[in-house]
C-alpha positions, 0 to 999 in steps of 0.5 A: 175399940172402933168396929170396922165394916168391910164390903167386897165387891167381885167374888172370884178367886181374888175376891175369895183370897181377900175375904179368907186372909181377911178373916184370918187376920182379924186378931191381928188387927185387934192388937195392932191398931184397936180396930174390930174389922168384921167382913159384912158383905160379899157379893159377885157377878150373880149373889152375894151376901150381907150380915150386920154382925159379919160373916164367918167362913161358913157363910162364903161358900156358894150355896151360901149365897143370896141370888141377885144381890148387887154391889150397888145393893150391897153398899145401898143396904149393908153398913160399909166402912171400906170397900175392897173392890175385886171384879174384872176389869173392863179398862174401856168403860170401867166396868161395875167396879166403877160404879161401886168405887165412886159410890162408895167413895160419894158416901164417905167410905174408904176404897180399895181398888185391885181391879184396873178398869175403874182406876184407868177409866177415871182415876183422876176423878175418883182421886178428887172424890176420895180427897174431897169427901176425905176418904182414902183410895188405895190402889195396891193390888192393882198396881203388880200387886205383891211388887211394891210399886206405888208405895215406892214412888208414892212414899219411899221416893218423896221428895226426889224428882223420877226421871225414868220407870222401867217395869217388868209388870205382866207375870204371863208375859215375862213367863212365857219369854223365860220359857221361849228363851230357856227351853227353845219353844216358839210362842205358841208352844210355850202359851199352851203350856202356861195355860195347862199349867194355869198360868195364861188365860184361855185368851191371853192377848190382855197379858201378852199384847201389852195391854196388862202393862200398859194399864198398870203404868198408866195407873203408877203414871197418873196416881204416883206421879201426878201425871194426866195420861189416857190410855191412848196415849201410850204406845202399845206392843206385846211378845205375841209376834216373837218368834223362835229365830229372834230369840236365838238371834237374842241369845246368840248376842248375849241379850233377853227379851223383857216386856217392859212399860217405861216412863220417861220424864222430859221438857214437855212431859212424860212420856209412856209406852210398852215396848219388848226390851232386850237386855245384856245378859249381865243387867238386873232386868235379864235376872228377873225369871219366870213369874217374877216381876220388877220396877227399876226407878231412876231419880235425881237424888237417890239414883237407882231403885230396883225392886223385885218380887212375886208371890202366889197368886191369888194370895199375893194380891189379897195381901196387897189389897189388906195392907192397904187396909192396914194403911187405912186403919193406922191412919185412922186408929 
């Protein structure tokens, strides 16, 4: 049976999902693919942990922690054969996470990216350094997490030309219009209540000024697609300026808001934005409420594709982080 070290970098409540569901799987993982996956670092902003041997739950509660201890620590001194990779994320600089994808990837080791920054800072990069040193760089969490999003473009869609992308990917944003339009509340009056309900943040404006989205239809753009974009390339609009009379106007003419980032494959390229959407009562997109997220991809070949999901979230996204894990260990048992 092959040992399998994992290491996780960025220890909030994502990074927290990820090592707990890790843990629980481990049986899992022995039966299906002969693999003894042991979790044998752990490390945040400000401590961290390390066992040769693994770390058992007990060894994940703060005070349990080494003070000081750094990712670039971690992979320095721990053995590390996948790296899941958890901290925030910084799209302008790529932030920590950055650091700690490309080293991990330079030494031969595997990565799984649910942070956005490093992906969107230097994607195409870290792609070249994954494939040159043969490692796999999996990208499932950063990408509308449990929604299946480059899978589809990446497997279940190979060999068919994408024409078009539509994506409902941002939860906040698609939730405070459900609610705007259901319950008759302007924008600011929705946002206090998502966040006394934990589901904005206390400054949102990443979510609802588009920038989420956009971030994540780079991602799906560049990896999925095999296009070349930078962020400043994509025009850019949130919901933070809707107002209660245009969501009346809205509903008067049978018509719902949607943030959607768009592809859209032409003679000089694709092209990619951010944009409120407004659709017909009756379309699939207008069916897709609260929390919940789609992609709705048209190809030459296979037609239409549309997928829709959500799941409690942090679980949601450490499920999609571990079933990159899964990919890694079927690929290499």
């Amino acid at each position: 049976m092959r040992r399998w070290n994992v290491a996780i970098t960025g220890f909030g409540r994502v990074g927290k999902a990820v090592a707990a569901l890790l843990l629980s799987r481990r049986a899992r993982y022995q039966a299906l693919y002969e693999a003894d996956v042991r979790l044998t670092a752990i490390c945040g902003s400000r401590a961290g942990s390390i066992n040769d041997d693994g770390l058992g739950e007990g060894r994940l509660a703060e005070n349990e922690l080494t003070p000081g201890l750094s990712g670039i620590t971690v992979l320095a001194s721990a053995p590390v054969d996948v790296l899941i990779e958890a901290g925030p994320t910084d799209f302008r600089t790529g932030g920590p996470g950055y650091g700690y994808i490309k080293a991990a990837l330079a030494a031969g080791r595997h990565a799984i990216a649910i942070s956005k920054g490093a992906l969107v800072f230097d994607g195409r990069g870290l792609r070249a350094l994954a494939e040159r040193n043969e490692v796999s760089l999996k990208i499932s969490g950063a990408t509308a997490a449990a929604l299946p999003t480059i899978d589809l473009l990446e497997y279940n869609l190979a060999g068919c030309e994408v024409l078009r992308v539509e994506g409902i990917l941002n939860a906040t944003s698609n939730h405070l219009l459900t609610a705007m339009a259901e319950q008759g509340l302007d924008f600011a009056e929705a946002l206090r209540r998502a966040q006394r309900a934990g589901i904005a943040e206390a400054d949102p404006s990443f979510d609802t000024g588009g920038w989420d989205t956009a971030c994540k239809l780079l991602i799906l753009a560049n990896f999925g697609l095999g296009a070349d974009l930078a962020l400043d390339d994509l025009s850019v609009g949130g919901i933070q300026n809707v107002t209660r009379a245009q969501m009346e106007e809205w509903r008067a003419a049978g018509l719902v808001p949607k943030l959607v980032g768009h592809l859209a494959r032409s003679g000089d390229g694709l092209h990619a934005g951010v944009e409120l959407r407004t659709y017909p009562a009756s379309d699939a997109f207008a069916l897709v409420q609260g929390k919940n997220k789609a992609i709705r991809v048209t190809t030459d070949a296979m037609g239409e594709i549309l997928a829709v999901g959500c799941g409690p979230e942090p679980m949601a996204t450490a499920a999609a982080a571990l079933k990159d894990l899964e990919h890694i260990l079927m690929r290499r048992r």
